[in-house]
N, C-alpha and C positions, 0 to 999 in steps of 0.2 A: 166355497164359492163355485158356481156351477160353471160358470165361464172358465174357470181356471181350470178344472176339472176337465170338460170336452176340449180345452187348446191343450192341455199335456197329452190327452187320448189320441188326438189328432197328427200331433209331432212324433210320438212316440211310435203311431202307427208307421207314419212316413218314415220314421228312421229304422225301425224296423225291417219295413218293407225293402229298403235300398241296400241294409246291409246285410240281410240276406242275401239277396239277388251277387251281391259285388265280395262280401268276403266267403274264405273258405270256411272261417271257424264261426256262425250265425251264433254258437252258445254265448260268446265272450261279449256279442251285441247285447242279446236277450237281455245278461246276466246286467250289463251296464246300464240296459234304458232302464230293467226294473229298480235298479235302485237309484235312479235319477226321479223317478216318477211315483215311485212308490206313496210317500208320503200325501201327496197330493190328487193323484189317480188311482191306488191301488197298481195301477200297469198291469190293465188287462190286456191290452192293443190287439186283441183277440177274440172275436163275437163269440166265442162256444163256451168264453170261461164269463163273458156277461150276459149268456144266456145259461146260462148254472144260476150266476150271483142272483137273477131275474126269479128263477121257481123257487130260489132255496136259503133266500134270505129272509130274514124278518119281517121285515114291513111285509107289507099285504098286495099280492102281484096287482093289483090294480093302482096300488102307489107309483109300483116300480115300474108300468107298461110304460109309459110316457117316456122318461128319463131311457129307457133301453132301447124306444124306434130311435130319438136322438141320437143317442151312445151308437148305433150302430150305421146312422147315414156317416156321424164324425167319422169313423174306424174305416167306412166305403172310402170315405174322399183320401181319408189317411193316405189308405194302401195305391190308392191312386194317384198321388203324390208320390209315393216311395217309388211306384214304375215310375214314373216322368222324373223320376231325377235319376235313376237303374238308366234308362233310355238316354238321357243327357251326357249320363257319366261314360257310357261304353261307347257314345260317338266321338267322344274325344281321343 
């Protein structure tokens, strides 16, 4: 389901991004959203590794252009959530 797909992409980015920014150990984040997301997103929440998946997967790049500008506004707004909740969290 592709809906389900770009909202794990999306959370995933956001929760990345936040916990980054806020904890010391970012690995223990990484290592938790991918395996929360895995099954459902792969848990790329990282355009470099869905611009990999884009040249060097099977399908045929003209399958996969479409789904990848998508994949990549989701993962923008993602990371921009993850600052606006980083920004939320440190005014408190």
């Amino acid at each position: 389901d592709k809906k389900k797909f770009f909202a794990y992409e999306f959370i995933g980015t956001a929760l990345l991004t936040w916990g980054y920014n806020m904890t010391d150990n970012s690995g223990v984040m990484i290592f938790m959203l991918t395996l929360m997301c895995w099954e459902v997103s792969c848990a790329h929440f990282n355009n470099a590794i869905s611009l990999g998946n884009l040249f060097f997967n099977h399908k045929s790049f003209k399958d996969n252009l479409a789904p990848y500008l998508i994949l990549t506004v989701v993962q923008f707004l993602g990371s921009m959530l993850g600052i606006l909740l980083t920004v939320i969290s440190v005014k408190r």
